[in-house]
C-alpha positions as CSV (number, residue, x, y, z in Angstrom):
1,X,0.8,33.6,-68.6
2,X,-3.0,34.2,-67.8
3,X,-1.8,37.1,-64.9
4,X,0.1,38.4,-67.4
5,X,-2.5,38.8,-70.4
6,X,-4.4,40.1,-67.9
7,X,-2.3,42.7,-66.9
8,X,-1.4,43.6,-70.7
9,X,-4.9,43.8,-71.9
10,X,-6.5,45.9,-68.8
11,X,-2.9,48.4,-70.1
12,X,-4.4,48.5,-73.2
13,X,-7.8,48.5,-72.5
14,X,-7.1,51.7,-70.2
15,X,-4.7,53.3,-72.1
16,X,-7.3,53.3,-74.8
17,X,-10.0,54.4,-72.8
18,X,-9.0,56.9,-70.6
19,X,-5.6,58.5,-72.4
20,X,-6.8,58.5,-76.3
21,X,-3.6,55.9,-76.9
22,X,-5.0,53.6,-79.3
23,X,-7.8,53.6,-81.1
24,X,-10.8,51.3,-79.4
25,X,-11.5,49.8,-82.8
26,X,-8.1,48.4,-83.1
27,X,-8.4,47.7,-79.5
28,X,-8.8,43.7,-80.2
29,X,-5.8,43.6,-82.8
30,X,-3.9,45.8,-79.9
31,X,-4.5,42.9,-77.2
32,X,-3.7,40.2,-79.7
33,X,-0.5,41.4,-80.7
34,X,1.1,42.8,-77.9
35,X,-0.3,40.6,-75.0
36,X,-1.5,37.2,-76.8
37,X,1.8,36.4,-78.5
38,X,4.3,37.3,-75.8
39,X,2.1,35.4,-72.5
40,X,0.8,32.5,-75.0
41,X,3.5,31.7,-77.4
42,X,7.1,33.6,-76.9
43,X,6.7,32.8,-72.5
44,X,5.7,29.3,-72.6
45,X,7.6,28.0,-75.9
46,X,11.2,30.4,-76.1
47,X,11.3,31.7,-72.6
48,X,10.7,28.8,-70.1
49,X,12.6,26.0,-72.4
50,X,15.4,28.9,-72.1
51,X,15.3,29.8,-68.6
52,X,14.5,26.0,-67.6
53,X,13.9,24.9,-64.0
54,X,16.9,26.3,-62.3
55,X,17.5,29.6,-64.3
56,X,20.9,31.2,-63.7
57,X,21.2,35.3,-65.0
58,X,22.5,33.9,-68.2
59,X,19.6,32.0,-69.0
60,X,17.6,34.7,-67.8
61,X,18.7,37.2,-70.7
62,X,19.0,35.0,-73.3
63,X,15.5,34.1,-72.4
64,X,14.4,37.1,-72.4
65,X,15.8,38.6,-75.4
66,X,14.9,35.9,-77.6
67,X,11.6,35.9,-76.6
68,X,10.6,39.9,-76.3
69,X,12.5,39.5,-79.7
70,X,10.0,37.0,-81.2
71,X,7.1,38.4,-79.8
72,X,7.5,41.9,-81.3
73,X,8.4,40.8,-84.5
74,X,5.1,38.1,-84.7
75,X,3.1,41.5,-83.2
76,X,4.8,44.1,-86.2
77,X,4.1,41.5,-88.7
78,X,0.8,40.8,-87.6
79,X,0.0,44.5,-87.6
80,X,1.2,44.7,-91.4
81,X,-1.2,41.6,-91.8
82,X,-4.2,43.5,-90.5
83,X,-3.2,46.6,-91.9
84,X,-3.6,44.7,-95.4
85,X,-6.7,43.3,-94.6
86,X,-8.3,46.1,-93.4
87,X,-8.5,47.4,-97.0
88,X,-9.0,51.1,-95.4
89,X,-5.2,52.7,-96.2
90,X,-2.8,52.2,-99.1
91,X,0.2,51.6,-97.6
92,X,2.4,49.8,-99.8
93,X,3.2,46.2,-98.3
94,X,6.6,45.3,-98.9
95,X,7.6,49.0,-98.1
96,X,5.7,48.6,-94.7
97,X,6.9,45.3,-93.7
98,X,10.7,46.2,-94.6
99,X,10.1,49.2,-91.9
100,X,7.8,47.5,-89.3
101,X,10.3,44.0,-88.8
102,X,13.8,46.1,-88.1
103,X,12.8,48.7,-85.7
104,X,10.9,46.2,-84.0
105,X,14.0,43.8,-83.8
106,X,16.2,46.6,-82.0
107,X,13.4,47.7,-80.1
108,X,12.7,43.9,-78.9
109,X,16.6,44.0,-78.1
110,X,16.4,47.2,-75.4
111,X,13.1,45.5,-73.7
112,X,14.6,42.1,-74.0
113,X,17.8,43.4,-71.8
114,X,15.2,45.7,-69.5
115,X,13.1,42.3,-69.0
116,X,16.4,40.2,-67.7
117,X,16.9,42.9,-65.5
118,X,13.8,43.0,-63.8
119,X,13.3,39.1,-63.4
120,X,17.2,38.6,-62.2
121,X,16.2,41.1,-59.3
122,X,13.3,39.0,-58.4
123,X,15.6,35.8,-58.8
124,X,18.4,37.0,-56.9
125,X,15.9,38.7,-54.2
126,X,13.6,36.7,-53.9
127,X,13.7,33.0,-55.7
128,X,10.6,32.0,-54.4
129,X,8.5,33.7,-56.4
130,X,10.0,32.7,-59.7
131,X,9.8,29.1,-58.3
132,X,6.1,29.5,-57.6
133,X,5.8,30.7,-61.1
134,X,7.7,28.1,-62.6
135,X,5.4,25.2,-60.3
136,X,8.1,24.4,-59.1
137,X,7.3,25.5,-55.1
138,X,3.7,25.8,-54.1
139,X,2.2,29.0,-54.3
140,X,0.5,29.1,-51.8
141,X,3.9,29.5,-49.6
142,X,5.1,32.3,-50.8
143,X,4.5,35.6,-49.0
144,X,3.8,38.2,-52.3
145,X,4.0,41.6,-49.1
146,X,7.2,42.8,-49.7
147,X,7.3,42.3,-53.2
148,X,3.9,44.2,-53.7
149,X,4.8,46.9,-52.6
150,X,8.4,46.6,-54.1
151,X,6.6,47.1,-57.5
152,X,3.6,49.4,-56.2
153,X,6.7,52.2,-54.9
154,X,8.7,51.0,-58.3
155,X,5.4,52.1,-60.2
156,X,4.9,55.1,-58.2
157,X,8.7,56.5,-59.0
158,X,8.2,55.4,-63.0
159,X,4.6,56.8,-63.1
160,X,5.2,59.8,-61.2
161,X,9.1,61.3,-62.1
162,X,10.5,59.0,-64.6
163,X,7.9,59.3,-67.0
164,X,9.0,62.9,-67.8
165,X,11.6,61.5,-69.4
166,X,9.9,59.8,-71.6
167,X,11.2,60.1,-75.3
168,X,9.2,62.6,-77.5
169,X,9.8,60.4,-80.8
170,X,7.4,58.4,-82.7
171,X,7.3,54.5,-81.2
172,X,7.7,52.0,-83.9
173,X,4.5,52.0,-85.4
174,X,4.5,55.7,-86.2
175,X,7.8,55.4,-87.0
176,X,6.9,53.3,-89.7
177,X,3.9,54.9,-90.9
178,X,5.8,58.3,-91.6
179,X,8.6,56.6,-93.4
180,X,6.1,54.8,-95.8
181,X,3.6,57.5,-96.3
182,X,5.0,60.8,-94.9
183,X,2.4,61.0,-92.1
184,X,2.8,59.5,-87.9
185,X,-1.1,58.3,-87.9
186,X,-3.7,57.1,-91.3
187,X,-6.9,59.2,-91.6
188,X,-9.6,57.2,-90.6
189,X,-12.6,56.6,-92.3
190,X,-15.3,59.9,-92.2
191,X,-19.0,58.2,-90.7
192,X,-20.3,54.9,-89.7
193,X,-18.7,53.3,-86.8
194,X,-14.9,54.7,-86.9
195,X,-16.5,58.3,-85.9
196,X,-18.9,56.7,-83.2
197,X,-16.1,55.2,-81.2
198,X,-13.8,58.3,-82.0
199,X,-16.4,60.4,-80.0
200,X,-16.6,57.8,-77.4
201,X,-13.0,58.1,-77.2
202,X,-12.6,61.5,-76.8
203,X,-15.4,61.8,-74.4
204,X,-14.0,58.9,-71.9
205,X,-10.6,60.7,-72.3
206,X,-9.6,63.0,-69.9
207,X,-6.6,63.0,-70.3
208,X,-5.5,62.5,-73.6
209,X,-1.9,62.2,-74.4
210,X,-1.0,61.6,-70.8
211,X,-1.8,65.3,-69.5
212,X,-4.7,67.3,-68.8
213,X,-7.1,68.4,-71.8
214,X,-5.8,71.9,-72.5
215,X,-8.7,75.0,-73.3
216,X,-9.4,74.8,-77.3
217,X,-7.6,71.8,-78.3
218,X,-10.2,70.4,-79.8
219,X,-8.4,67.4,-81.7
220,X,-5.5,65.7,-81.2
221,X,-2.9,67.7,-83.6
222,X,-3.7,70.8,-81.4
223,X,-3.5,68.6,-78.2
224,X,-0.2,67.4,-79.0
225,X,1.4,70.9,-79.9
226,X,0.4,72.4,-76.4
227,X,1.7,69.0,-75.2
228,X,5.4,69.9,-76.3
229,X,5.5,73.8,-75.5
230,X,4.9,72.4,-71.7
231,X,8.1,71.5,-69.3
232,X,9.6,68.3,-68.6
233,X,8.1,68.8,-65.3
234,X,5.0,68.3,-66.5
235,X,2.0,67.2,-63.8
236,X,-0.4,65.9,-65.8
237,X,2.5,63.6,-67.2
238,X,2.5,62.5,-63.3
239,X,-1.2,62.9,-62.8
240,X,-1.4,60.5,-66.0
241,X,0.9,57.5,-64.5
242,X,-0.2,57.2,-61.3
243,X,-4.1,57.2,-62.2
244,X,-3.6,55.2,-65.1
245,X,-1.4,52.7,-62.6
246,X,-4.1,52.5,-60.3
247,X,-6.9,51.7,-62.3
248,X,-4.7,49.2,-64.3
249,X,-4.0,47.4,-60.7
250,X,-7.5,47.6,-59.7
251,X,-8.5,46.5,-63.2
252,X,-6.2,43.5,-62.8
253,X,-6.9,42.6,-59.6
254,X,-10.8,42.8,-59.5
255,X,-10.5,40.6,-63.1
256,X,-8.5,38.2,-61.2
257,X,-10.9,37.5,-58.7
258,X,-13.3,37.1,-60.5
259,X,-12.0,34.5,-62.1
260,X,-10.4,32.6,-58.8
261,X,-14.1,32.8,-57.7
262,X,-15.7,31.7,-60.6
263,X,-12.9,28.7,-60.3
264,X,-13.8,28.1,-56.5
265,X,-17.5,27.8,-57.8
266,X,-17.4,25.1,-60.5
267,X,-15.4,23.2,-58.1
């Protein structure tokens, strides 16, 4: 689960950073409800109980439904929570929640079924590795080549072609927001520190909304209409998932050891 929170905050951290996804305030609340709840709570108490020591590709996806499942709807809930004590919008609470929880539940459902597909390959393929995971066999004897660059070439393909396909609709969240109050994102604060990171944000951006920063879109409502006229063929859609891939793996990697050393050291 530590890899793994790893992984999901340096996502977040660069998706935040570099693409304009997210704003850095909510940055913290971002890693606490989409990588705290599902490596620390939904993994170790739902999925592994599930799954148990000798998974089979049942156990597999009712482990990972219920616990994507769980995990999105403590994350949903908890962003109603903070949304309330933020104090800084009026969105109506019970109106909120009664959005946030359901499309979060059939949402959970699709990455639940996406999850048990992934992890049955790497069962069926290689067993090892989920054993290694699991402590069950030593890590130490597994050889991690071929399924490095399994993923590397299946992030390539995703980053690279698949993601112009991705859906043009409003994820959850702004799903939610526009059915309560009749607009995708909340106007933020004018002054103080909300503007200082905004401008930070749009300075480290370059390329905000996943493409390249188009001549006079000078906010993000502008941004995202030139965003739409383009094809689905879109290269900085490309550009935007392989760089964003490779500095999330180089992120990752350099975080991790740094932490092996730091380990080796206070031996």
């Amino acid at each position: 689960p530590y890899a793994a929170f790893i992984v999901l905050a340096s996502v977040l951290s660069v998706q935040a950073l570099f693409f304009a996804d997210g704003g850095l305030l909510a940055l913290g609340c971002n890693v606490f409800n989409l990588a705290f709840f599902p490596c620390f709570l939904a993994y170790p108490l739902i999925y592994r109980p599930i799954a148990g020591r000798n998974p089979s590709n049942l156990k597999i996806l009712a482990g990972s439904v219920v616990s994507v499942v769980a995990a999105l709807q403590l994350g949903a809930f908890s962003v109603v929570l903070e949304t309330l004590a933020s104090g800084i919008t009026d969105l109506p609470f019970k109106t909120f929640l009664l959005l946030m929880q359901p499309i979060h539940l059939a949402i959970g459902l699709v990455e639940g079924v996406i999850t048990a597909a992934v992890v049955s390959y790497v069962w069926k393929a290689r067993p090892e590795v989920i054993e290694a995971v699991q402590g069950v066999a030593p890590s130490g004897a597994v050889s991690l080549k071929k399924v490095i660059v399994f993923f590397v070439a299946a992030a390539v393909i995703t980053g690279g072609i698949l993601s112009w396909f991705a859906s043009s609709f409003p994820d959850g969240l702004e799903w939610a927001i526009e059915k309560t109050s009749g607009r995708e994102e909340l106007e933020a604060p004018e002054g103080g520190i909300h503007s200082a990171l905004a401008l930070l944000q749009e300075r480290f951006s370059f390329l905000p909304d996943y493409g390249f920063r188009e001549p006079g879109a000078t906010d993000e409502v502008e941004a995202e209409g030139a965003a739409q006229e383009q094809s689905v063929m879109d290269p900085g859609t490309s550009v935007s998932g392989l760089v964003g891939g490779a500095i999330v793996f180089l992120l990752s990697a350099g975080v991790g050891l740094i932490l092996r050393k730091a380990a080796a050291g206070s031996r």
